[in-house]
C-alpha positions as CSV (number, residue, x, y, z in Angstrom):
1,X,146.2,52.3,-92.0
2,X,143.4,54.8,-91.0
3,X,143.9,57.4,-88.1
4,X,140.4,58.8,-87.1
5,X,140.5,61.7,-84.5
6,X,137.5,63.1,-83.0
7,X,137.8,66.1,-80.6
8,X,134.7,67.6,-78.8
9,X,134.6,70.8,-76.6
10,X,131.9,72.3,-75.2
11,X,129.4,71.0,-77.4
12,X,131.6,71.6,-80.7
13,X,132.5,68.4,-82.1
14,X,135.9,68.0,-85.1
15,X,136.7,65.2,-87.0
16,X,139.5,64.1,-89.5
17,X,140.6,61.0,-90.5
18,X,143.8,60.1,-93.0
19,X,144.8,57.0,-94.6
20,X,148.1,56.0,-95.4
21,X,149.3,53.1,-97.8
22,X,151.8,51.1,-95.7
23,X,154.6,49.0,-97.3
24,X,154.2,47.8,-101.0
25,X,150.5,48.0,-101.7
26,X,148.8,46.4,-104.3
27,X,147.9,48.6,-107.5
28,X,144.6,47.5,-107.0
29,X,144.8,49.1,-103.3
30,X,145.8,52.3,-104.0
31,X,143.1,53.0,-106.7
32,X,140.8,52.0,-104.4
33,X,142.2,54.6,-102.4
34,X,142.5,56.8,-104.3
35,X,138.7,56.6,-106.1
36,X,137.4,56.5,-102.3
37,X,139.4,60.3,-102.0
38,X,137.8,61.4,-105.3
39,X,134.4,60.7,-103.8
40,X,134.5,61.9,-100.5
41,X,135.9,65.6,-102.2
42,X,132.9,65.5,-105.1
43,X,130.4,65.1,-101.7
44,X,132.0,68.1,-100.3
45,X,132.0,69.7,-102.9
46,X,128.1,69.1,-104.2
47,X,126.8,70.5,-100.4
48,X,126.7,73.6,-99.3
49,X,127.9,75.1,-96.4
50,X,126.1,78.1,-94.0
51,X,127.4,79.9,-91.1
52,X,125.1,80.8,-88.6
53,X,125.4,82.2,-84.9
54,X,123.3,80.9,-82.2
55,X,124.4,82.6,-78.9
56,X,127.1,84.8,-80.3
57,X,129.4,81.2,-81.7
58,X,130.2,81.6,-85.3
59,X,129.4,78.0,-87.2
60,X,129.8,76.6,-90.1
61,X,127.2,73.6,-91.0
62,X,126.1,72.0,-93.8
63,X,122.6,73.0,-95.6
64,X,121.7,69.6,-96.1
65,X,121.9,69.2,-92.2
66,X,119.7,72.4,-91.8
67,X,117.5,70.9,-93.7
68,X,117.2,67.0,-92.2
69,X,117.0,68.0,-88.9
70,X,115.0,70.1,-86.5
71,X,118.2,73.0,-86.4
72,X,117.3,76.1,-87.8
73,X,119.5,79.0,-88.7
């Protein structure tokens, strides 16, 4: 089961989203799982992350977004 939440506020948008195993799931479940968790941290960890202020807000963004997109710091 997968809970996504998505809050946005004045322009500011959050996300997180768990998973949880329910009842007896197969081994081969859980590694998935649990490989998929792996990834998603090494792809945090690889990018790297900024803060700028545009009209005194304090934000943190990823570089890689900086750099895809017509946002500039």
């Amino acid at each position: 089961m997968n809970f996504d939440i998505t809050l946005e506020k004045n322009g500011f948008i959050a996300d997180s989203s768990k998973t949880y195993l329910v009842g007896n799931a197969a081994p081969a479940t859980r590694r998935l799982v649990q490989i998929a968790q792996q990834a998603m941290w090494q792809g945090i960890e690889a990018v790297t992350f900024r803060t700028i202020n545009p009209s005194g807000r304090s934000l943190i963004v990823l570089d890689w977004f900086l750099n895809t997109t017509s946002v500039k710091a």
